[in-house]
C-alpha positions in Angstrom: -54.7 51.2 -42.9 -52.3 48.9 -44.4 -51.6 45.8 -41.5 -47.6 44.6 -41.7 -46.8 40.7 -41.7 -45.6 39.7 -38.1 -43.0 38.0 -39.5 -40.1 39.4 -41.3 -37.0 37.7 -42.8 -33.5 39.3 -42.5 -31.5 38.5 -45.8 -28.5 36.3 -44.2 -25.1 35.4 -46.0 -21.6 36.6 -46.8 -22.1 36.2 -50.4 -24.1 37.2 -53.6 -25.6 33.7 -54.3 -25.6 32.9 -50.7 -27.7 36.1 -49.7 -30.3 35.3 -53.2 -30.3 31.9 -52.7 -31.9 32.7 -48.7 -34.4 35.1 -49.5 -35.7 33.2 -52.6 -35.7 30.5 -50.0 -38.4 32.8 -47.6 -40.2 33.6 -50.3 -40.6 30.4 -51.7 -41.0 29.6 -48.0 -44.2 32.2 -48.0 -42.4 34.9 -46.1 -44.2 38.0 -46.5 -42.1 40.9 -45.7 -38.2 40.9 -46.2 -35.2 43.0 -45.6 -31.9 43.1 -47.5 -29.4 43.4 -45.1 -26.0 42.9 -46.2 -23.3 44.5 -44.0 -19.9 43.9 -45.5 -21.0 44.3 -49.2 -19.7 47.0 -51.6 -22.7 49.1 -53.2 -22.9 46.8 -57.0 -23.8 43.7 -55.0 -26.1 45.6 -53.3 -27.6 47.0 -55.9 -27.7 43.9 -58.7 -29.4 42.0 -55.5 -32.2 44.4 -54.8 -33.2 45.0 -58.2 -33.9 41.3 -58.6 -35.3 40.4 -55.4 -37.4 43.5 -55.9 -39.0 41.8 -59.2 -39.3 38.3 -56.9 -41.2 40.4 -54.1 -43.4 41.7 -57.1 -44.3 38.4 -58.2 -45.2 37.2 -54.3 -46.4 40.2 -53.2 -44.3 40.7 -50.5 -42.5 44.1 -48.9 -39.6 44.5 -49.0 -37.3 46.8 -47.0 -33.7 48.0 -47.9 -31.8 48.4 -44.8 -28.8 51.5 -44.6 -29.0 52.8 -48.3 -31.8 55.3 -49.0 -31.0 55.9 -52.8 -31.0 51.9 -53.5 -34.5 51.8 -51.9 -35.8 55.1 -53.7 -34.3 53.9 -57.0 -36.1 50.7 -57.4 -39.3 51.6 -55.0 -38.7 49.9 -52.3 -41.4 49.2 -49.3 -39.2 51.3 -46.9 -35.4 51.4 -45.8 
């Protein structure tokens, strides 16, 4: 059985760059489990910033979790949504 971090970081900002530039921070930070969580955003934002944090959460081996859109998750193999 797989054991989940105990720490998870929230993706936080009302922007594009501001919502990358926070969860590179965790992850640079050593953050092991993330979730993209972007209220107010239209879908494209979404989407552009999930496909690349997915690649950074490749290269730190961290989960990542896609909070409210199932077919973002499913479409770049997400953790979980």
């Amino acid at each position: 059985m797989k054991h989940l971090p105990k720490l998870q970081y929230i993706s936080d900002g009302y922007t594009y760059n501001e919502q990358l530039y926070n969860l590179l921070s965790a992850l640079d930070a050593g953050i092991q489990w993330v979730q993209i969580r972007w209220k107010n955003a239209a879908i494209k934002p979404i989407e552009k910033l999930s496909i690349e944090i997915k690649k950074q959460c490749e290269k730190y081996n961290t989960i990542l979790i896609i909070n409210d859109h199932v077919h973002i998750a499913k479409e770049i193999s997400a953790d979980g949504v």
